[in-house]
N, C-alpha and C positions, 0 to 999 in steps of 0.2 A: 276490427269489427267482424271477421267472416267467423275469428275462430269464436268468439261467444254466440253467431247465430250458430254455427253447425253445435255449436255444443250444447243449444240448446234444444237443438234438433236430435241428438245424443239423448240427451236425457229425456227427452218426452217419450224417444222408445225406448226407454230404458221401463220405462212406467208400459207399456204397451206391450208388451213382450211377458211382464211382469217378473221380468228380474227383479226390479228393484223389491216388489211383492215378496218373492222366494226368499230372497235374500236373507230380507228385514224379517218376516216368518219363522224360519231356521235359526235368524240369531238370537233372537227375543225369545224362544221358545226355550232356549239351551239358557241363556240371561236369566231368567226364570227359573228356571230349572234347576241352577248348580246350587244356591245355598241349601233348595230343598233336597237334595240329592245330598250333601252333606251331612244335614243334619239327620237324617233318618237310616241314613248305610249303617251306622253302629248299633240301631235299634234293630235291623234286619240282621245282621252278622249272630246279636244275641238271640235270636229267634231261631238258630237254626237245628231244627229239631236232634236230640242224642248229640248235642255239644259236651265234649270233658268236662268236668266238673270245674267248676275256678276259669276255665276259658272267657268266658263272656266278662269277667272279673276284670279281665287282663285287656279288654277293647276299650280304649280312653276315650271320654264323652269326646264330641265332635269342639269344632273351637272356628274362630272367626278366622283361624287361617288356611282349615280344611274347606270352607265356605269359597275363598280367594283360590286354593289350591283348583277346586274342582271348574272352577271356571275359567279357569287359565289350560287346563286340560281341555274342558269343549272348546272353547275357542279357539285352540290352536289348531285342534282335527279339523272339526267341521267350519270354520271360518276358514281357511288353506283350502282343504277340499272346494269348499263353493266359490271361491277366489279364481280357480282351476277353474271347476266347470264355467262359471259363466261368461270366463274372458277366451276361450279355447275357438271358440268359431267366429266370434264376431267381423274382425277381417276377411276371413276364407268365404265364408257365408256369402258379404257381399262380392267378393270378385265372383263367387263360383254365379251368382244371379245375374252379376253386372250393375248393380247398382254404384257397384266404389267407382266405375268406369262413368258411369251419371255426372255423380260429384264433383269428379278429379275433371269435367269439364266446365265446371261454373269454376270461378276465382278463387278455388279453394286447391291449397299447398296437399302435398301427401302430408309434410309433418301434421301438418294442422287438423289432417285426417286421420291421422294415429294420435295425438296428442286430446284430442275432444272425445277419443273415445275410452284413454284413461284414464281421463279427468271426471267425465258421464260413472265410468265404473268406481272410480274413488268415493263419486258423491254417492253413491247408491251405498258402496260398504261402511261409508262416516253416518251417514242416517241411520243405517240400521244397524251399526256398533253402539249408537247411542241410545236408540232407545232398547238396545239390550241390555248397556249398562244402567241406564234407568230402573231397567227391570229388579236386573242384580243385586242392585243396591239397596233398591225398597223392602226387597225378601229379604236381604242380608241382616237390613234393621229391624227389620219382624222375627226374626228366627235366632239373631246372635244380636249383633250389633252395630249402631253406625259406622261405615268404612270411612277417612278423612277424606272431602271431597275432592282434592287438587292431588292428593297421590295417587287415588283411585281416578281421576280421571287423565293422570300421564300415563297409567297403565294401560288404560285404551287406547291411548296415541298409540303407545309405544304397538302395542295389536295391529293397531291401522296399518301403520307402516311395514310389518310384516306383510300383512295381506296385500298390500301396493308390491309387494316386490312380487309377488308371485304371479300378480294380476299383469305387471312389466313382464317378466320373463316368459307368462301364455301368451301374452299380444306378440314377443316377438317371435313367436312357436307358429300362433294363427298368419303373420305375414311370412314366411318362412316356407308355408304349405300351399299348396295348391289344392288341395282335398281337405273336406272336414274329418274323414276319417285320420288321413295323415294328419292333421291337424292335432287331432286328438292325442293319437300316438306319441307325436314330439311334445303337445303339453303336459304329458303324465309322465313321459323322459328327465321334464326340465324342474318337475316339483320334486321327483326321487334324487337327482344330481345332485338341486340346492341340497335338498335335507338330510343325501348322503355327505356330500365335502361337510357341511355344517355340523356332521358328529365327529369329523377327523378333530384329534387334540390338536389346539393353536389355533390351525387355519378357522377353528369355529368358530371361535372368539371371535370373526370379524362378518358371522354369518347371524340371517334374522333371528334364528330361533334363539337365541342368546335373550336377546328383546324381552321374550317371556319372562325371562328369569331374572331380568333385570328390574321390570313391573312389578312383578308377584313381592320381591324385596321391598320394592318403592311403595306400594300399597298398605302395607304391614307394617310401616313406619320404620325400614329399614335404610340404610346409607348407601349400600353398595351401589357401582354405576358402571356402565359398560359401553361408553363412549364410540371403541372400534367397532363395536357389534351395529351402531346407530350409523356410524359414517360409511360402513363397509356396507349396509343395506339402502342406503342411501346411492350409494355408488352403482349398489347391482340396476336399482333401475333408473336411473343414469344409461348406464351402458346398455339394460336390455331397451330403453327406448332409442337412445342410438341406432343401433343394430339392425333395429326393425324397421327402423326410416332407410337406414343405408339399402337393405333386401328392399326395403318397398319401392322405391324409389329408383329402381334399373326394371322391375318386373312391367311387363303390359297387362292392362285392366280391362 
């Protein structure tokens, strides 16, 4: 019972703070944004004044997979990046005020204190994934055409869960730190690590950004599947919420 009050305690300042706002803002705006961004880049490219002759010839009309391509692009930047920023202070925040020190004296667990605050942040990035896929989808069918709705929408799981690990790995950055500044520094250490090992051949295969490229196939009514890349990110935040209970849970508040 304590962890769905404190979580719902979570999410009300999650609305309060207006992360959840930003969020949803940022992602809907880009949701929106990529099929038109698609379909108009080849009309700008032929535009561009003293083009060679036969050049603009040679740029192939846009296509319902350039629509998919461009939004799997935003979302990967700017969904990671705000994944980052907004889970980077949330523990430090309250140790450095004293409120985690509040909390952690009513009947409430650290895990349960780490645990309602990824959960708070998951719901914030599942609401506002969806209605940017909403978004997406509506332009996509205004501008090219209908995307199938259960491919197109495992390709945003498969998004979510990318952003859940990253959103794991700043939580165990933010308990890890004693400073928001430090805070910061190890959260922006631990998004370049992931997405550095994740370019190494092999070991990437079982890293999130694989996920992408497993959706963008899945959407486009393709077969391919990348299993390791789901279990392996599945695993990371596993381990980084681990981690961060282990650190939290010897520190004083």
């Amino acid at each position: 019972m304590n962890f769905f009050i404190v979580l719902r305690k979570e999410i009300t300042e999650q609305w309060r703070t207006k992360r959840l706002l930003i969020v949803a803002a940022v992602l809907v705006l880009f949701g929106l944004a990529s099929p038109l961004l698609a379909k108009v880049t080849p009309d700008l490219l032929k535009s561009i004044p003293d083009m060679p002759p036969g050049l603009a010839d040679l740029i192939p009309a846009p296509t319902l997979a350039d629509a998919v391509g461009q939004y799997i692009k935003n979302m990967s930047q700017f969904g990671i990046l705000l994944a980052v920023l907004m889970s980077m202070g949330v523990v430090t925040q309250e140790k450095e005020r004293g409120t985690a020190a509040m909390m952690l004296t009513h009947p409430v667990s650290r895990l349960t204190f780490l645990l309602t605050k990824f959960a708070a942040l998951g719901f914030t990035f599942a609401v506002s994934l969806a209605a940017a896929a909403l978004g997406c989808w509506y332009y996509t069918l205004l501008l090219f055409e209908a995307l199938p709705w259960g491919t197109f929408l495992a390709l945003n799981g498969l998004m979510l869960i990318v952003f859940l690990v990253y959103v794991a790995v700043t939580l165990f950055c933010s308990a890890l730190a004693r400073t928001q500044g430090a805070s910061a520094g190890l959260s922006f250490a631990g998004l370049v690590l992931v997405a550095g090992i994740g370019s190494v051949p092999r070991i990437g295969e079982y890293f999130p950004g694989q996920l992408f490229n497993w959706g963008g196939t899945l959407a486009l009514g393709g077969e391919a599947s990348n299993w390791p890349a789901l279990w392996g990110s599945l695993g990371l935040i596993v381990i980084s919420l681990t981690a961060a209970w282990l650190v939290f849970r010897h520190q004083e508040t």
